[in-house]
gemmi code that builds the backbone of each chain (N, CA, C; Angstrom):
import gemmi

chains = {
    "A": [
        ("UNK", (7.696, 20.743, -1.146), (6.747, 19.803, -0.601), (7.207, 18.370, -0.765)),
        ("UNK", (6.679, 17.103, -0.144), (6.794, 15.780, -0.222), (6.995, 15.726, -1.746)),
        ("UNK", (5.919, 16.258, -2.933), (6.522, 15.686, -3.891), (7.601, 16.092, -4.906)),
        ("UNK", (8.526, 17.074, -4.260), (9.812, 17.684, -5.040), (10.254, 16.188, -5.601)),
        ("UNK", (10.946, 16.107, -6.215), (12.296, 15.271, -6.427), (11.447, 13.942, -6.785)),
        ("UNK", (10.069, 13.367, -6.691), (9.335, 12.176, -6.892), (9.488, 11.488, -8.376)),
        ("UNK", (9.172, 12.381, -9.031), (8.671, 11.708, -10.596), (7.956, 10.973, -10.675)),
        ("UNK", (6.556, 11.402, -10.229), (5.657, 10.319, -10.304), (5.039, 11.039, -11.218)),
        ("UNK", (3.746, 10.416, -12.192), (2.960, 11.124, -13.012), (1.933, 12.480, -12.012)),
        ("UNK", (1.687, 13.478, -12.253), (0.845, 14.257, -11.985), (-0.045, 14.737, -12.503)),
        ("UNK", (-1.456, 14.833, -11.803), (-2.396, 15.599, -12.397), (-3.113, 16.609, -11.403)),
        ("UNK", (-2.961, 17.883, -12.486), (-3.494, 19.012, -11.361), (-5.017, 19.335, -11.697)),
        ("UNK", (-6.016, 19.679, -11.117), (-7.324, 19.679, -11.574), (-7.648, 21.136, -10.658)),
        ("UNK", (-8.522, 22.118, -11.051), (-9.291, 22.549, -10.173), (-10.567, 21.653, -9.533)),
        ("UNK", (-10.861, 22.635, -8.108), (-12.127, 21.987, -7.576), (-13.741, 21.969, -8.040)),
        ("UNK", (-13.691, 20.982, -8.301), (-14.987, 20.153, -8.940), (-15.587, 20.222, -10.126)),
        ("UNK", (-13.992, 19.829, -10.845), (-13.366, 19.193, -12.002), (-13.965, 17.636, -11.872)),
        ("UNK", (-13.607, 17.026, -12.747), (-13.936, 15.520, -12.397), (-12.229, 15.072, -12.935)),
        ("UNK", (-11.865, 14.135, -11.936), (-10.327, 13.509, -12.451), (-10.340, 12.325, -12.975)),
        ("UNK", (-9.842, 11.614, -13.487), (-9.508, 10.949, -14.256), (-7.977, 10.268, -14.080)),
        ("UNK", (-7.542, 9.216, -13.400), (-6.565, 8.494, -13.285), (-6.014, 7.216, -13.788)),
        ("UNK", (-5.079, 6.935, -14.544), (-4.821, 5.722, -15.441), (-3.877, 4.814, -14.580)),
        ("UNK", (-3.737, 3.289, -15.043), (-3.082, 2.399, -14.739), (-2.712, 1.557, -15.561)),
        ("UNK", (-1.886, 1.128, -15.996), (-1.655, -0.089, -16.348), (-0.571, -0.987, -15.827)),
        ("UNK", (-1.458, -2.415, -16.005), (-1.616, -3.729, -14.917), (-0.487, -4.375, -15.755)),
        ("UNK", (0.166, -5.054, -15.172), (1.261, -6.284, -16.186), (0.705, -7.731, -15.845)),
        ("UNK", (-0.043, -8.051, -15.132), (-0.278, -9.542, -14.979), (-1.545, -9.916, -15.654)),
        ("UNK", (-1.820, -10.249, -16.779), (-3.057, -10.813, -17.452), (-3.433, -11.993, -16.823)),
        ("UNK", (-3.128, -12.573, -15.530), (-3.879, -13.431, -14.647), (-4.550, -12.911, -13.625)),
        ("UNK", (-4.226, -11.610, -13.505), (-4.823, -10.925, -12.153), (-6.320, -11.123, -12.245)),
        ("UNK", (-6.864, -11.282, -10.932), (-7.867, -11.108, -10.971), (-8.825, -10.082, -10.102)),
        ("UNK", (-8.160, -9.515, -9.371), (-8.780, -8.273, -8.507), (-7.930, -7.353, -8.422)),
        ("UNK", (-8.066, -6.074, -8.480), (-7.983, -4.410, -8.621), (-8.389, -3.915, -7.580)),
        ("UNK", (-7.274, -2.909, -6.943), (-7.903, -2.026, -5.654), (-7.014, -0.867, -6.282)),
        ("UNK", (-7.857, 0.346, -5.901), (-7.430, 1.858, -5.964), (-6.882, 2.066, -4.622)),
        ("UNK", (-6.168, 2.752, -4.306), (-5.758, 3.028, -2.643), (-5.357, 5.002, -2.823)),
        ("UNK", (-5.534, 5.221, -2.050), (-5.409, 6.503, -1.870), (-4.305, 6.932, -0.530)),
        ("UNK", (-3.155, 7.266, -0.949), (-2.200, 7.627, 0.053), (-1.813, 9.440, 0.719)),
        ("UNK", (-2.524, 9.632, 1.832), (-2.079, 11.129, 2.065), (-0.649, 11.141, 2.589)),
        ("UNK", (-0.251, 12.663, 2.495), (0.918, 12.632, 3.137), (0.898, 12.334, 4.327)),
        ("UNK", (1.891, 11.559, 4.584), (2.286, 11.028, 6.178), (1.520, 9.831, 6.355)),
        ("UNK", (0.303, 9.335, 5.952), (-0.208, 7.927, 6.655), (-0.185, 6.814, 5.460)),
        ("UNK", (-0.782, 6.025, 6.417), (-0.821, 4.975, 5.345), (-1.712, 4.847, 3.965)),
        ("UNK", (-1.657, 4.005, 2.326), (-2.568, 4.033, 1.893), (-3.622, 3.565, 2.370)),
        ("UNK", (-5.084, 4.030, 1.823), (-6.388, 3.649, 2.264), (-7.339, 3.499, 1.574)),
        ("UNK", (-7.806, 2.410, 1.598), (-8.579, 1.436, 0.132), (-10.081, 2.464, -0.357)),
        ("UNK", (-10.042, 2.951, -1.471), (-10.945, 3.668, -1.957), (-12.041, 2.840, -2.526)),
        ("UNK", (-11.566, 1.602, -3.906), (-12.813, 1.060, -4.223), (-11.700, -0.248, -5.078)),
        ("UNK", (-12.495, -1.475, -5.226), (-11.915, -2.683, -6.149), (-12.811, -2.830, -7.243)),
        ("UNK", (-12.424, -3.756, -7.883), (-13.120, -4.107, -8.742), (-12.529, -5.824, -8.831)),
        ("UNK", (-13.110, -6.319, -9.400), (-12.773, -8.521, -9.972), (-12.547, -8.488, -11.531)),
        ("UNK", (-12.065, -9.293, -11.880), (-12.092, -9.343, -13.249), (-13.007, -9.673, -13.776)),
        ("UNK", (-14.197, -9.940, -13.439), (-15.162, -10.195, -14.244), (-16.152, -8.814, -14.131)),
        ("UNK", (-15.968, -8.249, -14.198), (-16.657, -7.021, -14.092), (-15.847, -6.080, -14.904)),
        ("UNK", (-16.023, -4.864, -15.621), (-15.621, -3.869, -16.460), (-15.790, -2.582, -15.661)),
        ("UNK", (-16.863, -2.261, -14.878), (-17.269, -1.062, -13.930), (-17.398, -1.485, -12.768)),
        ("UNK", (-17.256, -0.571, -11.809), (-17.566, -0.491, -10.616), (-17.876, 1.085, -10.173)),
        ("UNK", (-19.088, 0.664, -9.395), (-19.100, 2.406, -9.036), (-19.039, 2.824, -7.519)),
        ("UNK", (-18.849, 4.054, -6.726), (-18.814, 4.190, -5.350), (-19.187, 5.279, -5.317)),
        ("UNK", (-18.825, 5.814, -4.091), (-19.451, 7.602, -3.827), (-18.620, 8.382, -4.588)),
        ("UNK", (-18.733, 8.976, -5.277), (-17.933, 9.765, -6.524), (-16.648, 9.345, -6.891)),
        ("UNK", (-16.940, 7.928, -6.747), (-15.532, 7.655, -7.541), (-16.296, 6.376, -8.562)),
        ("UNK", (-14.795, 5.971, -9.281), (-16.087, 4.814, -10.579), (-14.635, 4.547, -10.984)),
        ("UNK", (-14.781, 2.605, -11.178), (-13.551, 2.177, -11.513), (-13.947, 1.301, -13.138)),
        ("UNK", (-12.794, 1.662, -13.988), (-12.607, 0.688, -14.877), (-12.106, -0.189, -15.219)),
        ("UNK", (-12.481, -1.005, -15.745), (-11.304, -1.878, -16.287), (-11.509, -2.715, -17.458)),
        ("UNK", (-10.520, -2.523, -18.226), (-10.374, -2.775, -19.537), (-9.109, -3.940, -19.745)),
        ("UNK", (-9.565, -5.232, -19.480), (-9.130, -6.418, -19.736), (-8.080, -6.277, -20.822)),
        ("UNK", (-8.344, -5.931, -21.989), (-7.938, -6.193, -23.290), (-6.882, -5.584, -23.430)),
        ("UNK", (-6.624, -4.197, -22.929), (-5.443, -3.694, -23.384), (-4.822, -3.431, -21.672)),
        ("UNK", (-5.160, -4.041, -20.759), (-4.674, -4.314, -19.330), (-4.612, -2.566, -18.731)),
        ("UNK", (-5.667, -2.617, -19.192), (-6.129, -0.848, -18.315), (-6.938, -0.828, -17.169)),
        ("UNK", (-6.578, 0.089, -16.235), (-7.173, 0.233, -15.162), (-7.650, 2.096, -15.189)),
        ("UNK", (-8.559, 2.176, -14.759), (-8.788, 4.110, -14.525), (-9.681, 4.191, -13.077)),
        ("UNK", (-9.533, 5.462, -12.797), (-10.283, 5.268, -11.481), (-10.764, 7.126, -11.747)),
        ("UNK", (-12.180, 6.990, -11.541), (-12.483, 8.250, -11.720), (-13.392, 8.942, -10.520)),
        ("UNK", (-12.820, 10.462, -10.663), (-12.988, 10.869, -9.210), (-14.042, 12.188, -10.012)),
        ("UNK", (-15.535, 11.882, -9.203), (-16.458, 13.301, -9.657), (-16.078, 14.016, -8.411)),
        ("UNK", (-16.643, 15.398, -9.329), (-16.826, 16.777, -8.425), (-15.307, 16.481, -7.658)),
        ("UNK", (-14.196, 16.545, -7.872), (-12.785, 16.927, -6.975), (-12.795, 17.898, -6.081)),
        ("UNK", (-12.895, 17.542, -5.204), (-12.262, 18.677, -3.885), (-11.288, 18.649, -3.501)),
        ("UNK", (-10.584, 19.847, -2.669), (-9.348, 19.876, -2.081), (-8.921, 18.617, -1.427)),
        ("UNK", (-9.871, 18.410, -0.508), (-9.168, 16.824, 0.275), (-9.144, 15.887, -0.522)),
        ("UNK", (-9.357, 15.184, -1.444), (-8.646, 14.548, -2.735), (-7.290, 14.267, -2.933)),
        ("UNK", (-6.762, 15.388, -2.713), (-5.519, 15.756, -3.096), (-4.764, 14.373, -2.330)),
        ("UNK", (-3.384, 13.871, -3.314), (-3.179, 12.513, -2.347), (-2.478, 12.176, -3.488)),
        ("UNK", (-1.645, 10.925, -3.102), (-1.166, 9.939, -4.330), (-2.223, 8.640, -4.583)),
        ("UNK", (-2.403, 8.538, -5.748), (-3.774, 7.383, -5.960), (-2.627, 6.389, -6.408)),
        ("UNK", (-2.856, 5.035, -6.103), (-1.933, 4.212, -6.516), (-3.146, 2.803, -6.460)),
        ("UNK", (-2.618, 2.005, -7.759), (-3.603, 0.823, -8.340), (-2.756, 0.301, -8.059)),
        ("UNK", (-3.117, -1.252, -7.371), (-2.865, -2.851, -7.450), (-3.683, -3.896, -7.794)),
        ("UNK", (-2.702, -4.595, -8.312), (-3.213, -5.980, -9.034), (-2.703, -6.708, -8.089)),
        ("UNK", (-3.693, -8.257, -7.985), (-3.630, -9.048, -7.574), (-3.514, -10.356, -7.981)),
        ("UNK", (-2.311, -11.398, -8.167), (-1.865, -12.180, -8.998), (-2.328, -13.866, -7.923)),
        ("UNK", (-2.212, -14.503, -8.263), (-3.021, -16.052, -7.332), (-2.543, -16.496, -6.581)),
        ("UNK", (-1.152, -15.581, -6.513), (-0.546, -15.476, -4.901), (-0.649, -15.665, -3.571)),
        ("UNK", (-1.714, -15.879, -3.013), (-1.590, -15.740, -1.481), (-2.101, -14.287, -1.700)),
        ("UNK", (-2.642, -13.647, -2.711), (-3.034, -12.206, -1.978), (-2.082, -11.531, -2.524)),
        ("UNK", (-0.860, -11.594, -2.901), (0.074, -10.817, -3.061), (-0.337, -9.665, -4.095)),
        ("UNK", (-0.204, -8.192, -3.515), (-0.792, -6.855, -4.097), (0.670, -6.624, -5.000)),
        ("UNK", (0.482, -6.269, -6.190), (1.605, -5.808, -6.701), (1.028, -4.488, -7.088)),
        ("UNK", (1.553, -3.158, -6.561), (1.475, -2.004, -6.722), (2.209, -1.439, -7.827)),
        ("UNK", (0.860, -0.182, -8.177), (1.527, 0.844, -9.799), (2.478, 2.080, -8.810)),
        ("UNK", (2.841, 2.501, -9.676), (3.919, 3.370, -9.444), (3.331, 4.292, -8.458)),
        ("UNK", (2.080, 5.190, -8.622), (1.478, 6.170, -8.024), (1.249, 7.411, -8.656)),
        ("UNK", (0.395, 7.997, -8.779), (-0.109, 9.362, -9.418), (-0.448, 10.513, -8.362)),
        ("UNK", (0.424, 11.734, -8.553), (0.192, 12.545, -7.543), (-1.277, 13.351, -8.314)),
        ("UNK", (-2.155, 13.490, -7.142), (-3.325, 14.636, -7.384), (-3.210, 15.504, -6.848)),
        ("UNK", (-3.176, 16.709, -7.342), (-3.752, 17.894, -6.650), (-4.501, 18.729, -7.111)),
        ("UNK", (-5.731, 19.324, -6.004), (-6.904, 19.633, -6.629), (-6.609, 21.696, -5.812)),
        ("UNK", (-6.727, 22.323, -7.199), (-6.543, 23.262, -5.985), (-8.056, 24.330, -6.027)),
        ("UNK", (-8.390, 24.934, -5.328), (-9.707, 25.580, -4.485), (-9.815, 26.080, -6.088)),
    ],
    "B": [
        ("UNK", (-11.041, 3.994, 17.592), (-10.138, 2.914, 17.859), (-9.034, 2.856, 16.434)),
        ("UNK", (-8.198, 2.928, 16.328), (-6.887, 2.817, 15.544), (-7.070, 1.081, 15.464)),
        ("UNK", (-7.322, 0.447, 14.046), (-7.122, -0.715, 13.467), (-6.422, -1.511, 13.184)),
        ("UNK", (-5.349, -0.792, 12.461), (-4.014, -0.968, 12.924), (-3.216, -0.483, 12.586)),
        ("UNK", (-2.605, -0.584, 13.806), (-1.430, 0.236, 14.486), (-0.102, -0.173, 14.664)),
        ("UNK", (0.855, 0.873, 14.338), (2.477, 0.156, 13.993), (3.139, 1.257, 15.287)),
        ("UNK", (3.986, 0.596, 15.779), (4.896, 1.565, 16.497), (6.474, 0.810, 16.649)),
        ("UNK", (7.609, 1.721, 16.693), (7.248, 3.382, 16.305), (6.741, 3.533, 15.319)),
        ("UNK", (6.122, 5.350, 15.479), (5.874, 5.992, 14.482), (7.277, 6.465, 13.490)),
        ("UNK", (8.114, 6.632, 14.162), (9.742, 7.097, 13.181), (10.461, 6.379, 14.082)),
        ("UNK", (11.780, 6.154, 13.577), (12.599, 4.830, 14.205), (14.091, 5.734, 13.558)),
        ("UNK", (14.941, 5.946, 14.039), (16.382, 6.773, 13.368), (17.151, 5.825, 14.756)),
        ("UNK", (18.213, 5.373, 13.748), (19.333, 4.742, 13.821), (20.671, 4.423, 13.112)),
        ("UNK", (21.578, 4.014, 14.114), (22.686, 3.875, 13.264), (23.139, 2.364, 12.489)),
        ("UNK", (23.876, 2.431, 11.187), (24.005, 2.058, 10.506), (24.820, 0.015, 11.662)),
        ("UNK", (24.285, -0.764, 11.127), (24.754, -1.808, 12.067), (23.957, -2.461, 13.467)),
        ("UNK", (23.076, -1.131, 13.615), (22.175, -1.814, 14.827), (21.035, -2.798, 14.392)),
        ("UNK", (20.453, -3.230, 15.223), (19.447, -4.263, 15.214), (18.429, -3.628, 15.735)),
        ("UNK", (16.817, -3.741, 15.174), (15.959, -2.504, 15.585), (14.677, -3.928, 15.327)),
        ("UNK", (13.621, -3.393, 16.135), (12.095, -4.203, 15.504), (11.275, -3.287, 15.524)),
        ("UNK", (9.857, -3.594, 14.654), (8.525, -2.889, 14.263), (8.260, -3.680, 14.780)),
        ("UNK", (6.662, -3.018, 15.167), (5.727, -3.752, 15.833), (4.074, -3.198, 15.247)),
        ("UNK", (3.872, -4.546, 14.986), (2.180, -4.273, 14.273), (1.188, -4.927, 14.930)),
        ("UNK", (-0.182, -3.959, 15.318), (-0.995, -4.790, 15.800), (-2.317, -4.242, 15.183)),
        ("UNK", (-3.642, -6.015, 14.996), (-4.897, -5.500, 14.447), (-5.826, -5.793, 15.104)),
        ("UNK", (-6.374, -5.035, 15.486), (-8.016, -5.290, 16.265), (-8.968, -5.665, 14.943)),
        ("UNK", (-8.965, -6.070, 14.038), (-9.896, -6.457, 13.575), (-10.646, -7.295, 13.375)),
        ("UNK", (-9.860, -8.710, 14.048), (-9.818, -9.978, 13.965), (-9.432, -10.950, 12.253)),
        ("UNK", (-8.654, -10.112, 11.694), (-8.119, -10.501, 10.411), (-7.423, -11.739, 10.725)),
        ("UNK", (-7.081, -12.458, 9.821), (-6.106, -13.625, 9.510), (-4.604, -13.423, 8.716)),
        ("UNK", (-4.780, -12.530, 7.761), (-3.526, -12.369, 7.469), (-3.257, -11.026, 7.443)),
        ("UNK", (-1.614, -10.522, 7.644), (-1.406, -9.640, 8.296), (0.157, -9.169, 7.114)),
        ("UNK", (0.843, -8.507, 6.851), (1.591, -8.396, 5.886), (2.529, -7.151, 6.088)),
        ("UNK", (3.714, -7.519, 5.848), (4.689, -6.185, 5.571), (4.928, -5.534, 4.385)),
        ("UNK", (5.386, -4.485, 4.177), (5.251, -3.684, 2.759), (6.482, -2.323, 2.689)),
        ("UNK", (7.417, -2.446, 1.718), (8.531, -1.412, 2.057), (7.579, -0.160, 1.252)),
        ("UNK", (7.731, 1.165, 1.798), (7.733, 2.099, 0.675), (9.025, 2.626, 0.071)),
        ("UNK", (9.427, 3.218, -0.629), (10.827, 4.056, -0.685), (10.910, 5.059, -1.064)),
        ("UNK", (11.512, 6.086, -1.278), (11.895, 7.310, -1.272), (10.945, 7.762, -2.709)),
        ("UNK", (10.809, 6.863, -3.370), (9.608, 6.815, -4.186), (8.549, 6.534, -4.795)),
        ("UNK", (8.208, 6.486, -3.566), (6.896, 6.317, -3.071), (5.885, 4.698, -3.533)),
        ("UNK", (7.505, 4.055, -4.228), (6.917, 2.762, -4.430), (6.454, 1.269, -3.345)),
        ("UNK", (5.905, 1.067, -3.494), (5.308, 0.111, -2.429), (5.739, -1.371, -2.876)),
        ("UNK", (6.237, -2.345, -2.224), (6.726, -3.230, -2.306), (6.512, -4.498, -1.344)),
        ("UNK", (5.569, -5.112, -1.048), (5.029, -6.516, -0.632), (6.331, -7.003, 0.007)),
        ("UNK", (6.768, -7.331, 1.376), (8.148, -7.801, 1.709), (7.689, -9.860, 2.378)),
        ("UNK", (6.450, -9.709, 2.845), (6.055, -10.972, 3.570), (4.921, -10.487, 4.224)),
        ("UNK", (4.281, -12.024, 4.371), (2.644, -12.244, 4.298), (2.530, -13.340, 5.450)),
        ("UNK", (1.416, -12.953, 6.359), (1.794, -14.400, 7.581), (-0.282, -14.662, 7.506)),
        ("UNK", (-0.654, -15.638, 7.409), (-2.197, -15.943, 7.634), (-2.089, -17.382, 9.021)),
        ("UNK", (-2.540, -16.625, 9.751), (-2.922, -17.609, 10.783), (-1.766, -18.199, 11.951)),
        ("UNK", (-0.816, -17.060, 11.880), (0.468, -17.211, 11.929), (1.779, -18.242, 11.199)),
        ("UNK", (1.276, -17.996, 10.333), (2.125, -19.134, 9.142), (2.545, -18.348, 8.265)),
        ("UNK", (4.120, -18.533, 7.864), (4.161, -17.528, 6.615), (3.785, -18.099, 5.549)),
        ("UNK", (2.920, -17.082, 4.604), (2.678, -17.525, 3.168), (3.463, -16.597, 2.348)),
        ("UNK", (3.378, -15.733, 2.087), (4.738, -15.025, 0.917), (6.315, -14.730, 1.809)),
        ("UNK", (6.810, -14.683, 0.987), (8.343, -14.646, 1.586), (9.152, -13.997, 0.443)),
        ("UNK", (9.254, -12.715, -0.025), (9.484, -11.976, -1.220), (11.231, -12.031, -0.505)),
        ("UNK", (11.953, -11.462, -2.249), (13.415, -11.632, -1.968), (13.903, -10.247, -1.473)),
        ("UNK", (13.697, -10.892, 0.036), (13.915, -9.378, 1.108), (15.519, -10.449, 1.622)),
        ("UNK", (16.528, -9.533, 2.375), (17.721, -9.935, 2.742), (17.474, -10.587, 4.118)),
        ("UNK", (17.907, -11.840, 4.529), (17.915, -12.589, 5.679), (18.286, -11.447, 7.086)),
        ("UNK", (17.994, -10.458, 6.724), (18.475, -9.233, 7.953), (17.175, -8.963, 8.041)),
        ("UNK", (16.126, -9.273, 7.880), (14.671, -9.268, 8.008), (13.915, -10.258, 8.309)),
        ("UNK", (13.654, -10.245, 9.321), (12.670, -11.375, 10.042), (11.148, -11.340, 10.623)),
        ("UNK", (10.449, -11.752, 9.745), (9.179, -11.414, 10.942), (8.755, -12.184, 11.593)),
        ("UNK", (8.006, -11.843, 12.709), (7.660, -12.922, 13.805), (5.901, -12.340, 14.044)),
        ("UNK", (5.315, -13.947, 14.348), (3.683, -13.447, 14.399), (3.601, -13.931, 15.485)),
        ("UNK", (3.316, -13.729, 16.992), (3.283, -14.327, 18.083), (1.952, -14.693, 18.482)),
        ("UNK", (0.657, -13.786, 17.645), (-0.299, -14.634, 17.488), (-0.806, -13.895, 16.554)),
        ("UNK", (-2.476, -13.785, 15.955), (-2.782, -13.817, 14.453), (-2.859, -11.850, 14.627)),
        ("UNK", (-2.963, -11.490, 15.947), (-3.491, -10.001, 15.864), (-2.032, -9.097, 15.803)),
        ("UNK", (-0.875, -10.054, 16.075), (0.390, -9.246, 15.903), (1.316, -9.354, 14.899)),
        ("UNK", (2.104, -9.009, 14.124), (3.021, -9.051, 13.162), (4.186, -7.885, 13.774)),
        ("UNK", (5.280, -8.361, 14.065), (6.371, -7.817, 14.038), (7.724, -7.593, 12.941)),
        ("UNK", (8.333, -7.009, 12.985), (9.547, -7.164, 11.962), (10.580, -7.042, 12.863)),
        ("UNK", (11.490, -7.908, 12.513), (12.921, -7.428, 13.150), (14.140, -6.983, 12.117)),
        ("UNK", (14.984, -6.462, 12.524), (16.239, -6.142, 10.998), (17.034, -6.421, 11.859)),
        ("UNK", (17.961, -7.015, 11.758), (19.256, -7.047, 12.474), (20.812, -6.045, 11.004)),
        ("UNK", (21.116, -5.874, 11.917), (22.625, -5.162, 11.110), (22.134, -4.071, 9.861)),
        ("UNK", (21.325, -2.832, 10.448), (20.682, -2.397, 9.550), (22.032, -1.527, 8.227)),
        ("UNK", (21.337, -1.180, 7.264), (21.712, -0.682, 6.410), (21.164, 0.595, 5.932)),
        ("UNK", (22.555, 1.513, 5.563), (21.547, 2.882, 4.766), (20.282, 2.559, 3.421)),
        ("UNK", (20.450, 1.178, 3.182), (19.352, 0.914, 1.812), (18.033, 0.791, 2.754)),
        ("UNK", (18.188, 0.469, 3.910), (17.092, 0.101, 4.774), (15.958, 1.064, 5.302)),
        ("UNK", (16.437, 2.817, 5.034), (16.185, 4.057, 5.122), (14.480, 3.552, 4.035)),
        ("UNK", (13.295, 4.040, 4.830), (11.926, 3.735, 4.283), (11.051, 3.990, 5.405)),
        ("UNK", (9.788, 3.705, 4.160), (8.246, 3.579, 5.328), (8.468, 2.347, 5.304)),
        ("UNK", (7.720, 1.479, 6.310), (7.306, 0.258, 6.491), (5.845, 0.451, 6.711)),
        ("UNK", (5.360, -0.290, 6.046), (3.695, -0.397, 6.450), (3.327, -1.807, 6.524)),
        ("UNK", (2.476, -1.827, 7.927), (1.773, -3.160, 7.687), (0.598, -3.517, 7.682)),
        ("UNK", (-0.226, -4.088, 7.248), (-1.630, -3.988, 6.698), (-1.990, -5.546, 7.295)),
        ("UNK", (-3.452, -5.562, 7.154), (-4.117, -7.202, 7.501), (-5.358, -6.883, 6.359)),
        ("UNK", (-5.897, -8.542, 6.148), (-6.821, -8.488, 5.928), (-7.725, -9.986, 6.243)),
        ("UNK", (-8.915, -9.601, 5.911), (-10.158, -10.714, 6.467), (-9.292, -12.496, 6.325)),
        ("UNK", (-8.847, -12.578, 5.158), (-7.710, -13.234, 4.468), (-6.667, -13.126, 3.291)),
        ("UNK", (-6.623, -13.811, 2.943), (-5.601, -13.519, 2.012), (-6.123, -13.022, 0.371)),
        ("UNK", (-7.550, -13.411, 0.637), (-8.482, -13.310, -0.745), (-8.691, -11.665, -0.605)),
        ("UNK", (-8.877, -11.005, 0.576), (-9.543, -10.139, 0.469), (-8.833, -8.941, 0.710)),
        ("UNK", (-9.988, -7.779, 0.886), (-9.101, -6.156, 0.611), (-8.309, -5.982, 1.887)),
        ("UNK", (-7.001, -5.410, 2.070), (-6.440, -5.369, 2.727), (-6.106, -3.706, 3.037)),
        ("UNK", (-5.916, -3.759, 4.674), (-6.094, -2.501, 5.393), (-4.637, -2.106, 5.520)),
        ("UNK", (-4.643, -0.686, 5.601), (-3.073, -0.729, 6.153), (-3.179, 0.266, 7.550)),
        ("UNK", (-1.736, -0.369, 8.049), (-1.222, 1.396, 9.048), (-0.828, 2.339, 8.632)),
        ("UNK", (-0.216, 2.933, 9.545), (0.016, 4.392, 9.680), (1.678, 4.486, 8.782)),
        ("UNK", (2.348, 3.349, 9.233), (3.362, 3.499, 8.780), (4.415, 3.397, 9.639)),
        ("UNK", (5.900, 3.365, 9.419), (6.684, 3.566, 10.343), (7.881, 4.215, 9.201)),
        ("UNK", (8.475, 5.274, 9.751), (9.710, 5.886, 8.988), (10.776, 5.461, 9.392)),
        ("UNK", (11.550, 4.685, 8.956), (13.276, 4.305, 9.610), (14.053, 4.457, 8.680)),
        ("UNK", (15.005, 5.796, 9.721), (16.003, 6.748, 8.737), (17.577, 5.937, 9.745)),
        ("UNK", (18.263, 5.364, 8.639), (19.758, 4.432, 9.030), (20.550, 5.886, 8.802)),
        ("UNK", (21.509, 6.050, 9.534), (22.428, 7.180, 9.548), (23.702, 6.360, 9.694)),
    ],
}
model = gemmi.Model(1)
for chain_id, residues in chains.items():
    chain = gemmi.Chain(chain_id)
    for i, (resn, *xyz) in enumerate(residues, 1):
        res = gemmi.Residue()
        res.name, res.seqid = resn, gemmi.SeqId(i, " ")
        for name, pos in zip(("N", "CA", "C"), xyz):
            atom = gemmi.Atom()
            atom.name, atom.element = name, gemmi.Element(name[0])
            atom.pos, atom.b_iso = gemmi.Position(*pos), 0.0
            res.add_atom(atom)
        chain.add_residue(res)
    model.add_chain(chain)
structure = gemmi.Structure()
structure.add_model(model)
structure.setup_entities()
């Protein structure tokens, strides 16, 4: 499959498990966080953000953290279903012009 | 309606030619942005245009040019491509430069 040969972190879950995905950020100026969700073949596609002044954020079964202090990011996914399945990848946003600096990527797969 | 949209969808060529992407957004965004992926699956910010002006200009090789002919298009050009040049390209917009940013579909260009 696409992710032979990757080395990205993985997490395998059964369906409607709750997942649990980590990040960590390198810019302690950042001030906004986006989760993106990439399927095979298209582009990523923005799941949920968060600002730095905020610690939680919540959405339709997903819920973002963030933990300033030790420059953590998590993004948590209830009830997992098959279509889930995807690379989740976190960016920080530095005072750039916008400029997204992207985490490595975490493969999910959720199986039936 | 497709938001935005990159074509080609796959692009294969030989090593030395000169090739362009082409991005377009119906959304009425302001800034509009290129982004390498690579073979692993890392995502990489290449240049940023708001209002047709460039604002980021990351250390991509002068064999990369983009051109905004007005705010709803973003193109790339490569002249004298290279096997390092083998990637997705994605290009994304958003409301501005502050805000969450959308992407395409992608484009695959395999240098032989």
């Amino acid at each position: 499959g696409e992710s032979v040969g990757l080395h990205l972190p993985t997490l395998s879950v059964q369906e409607g498990d709750n997942s649990i995905i980590n990040c960590a950020y390198s810019n302690s100026a950042s001030d906004y966080f986006i989760w993106y969700k990439q399927e095979s073949g298209k582009g990523p596609q923005f799941i949920i953000d968060i600002r730095s002044n905020m610690d939680k954020r919540q959405g339709q079964r997903v819920t973002v953290l963030l933990n300033k202090t030790v420059k953590h990011l998590s993004l948590q996914i209830a009830a997992t279903q098959p279509g889930d399945s995807a690379v989740y990848f976190c960016a920080e946003r530095g005072t750039s012009y916008g400029k997204l600096t992207f985490g490595q990527g975490t493969i999910l797969t959720v199986h039936p | 309606d497709t938001a935005v949209s990159q074509t080609p969808k796959y692009l294969v060529t030989q090593m030395g030619n000169d090739k362009s992407i082409k991005c377009e957004q119906n959304l009425g965004h302001d800034t509009m942005y290129w982004y390498k992926q690579d073979s692993k699956k890392f995502l990489k910010i290449m240049f940023s245009y708001n209002n047709k002006e460039l604002i980021i200009n990351e250390t991509v090789p002068n064999r990369f040019s983009p051109k905004s002919p007005d705010k709803a298009h973003l193109n790339l050009h490569i002249n004298s491509l290279e096997l390092g040049d083998s990637a997705v390209y994605f290009c994304a917009s958003s409301p501005s430069s502050a805000d969450t940013q959308y992407f395409g579909p992608g484009t695959r260009l395999t240098v032989l």
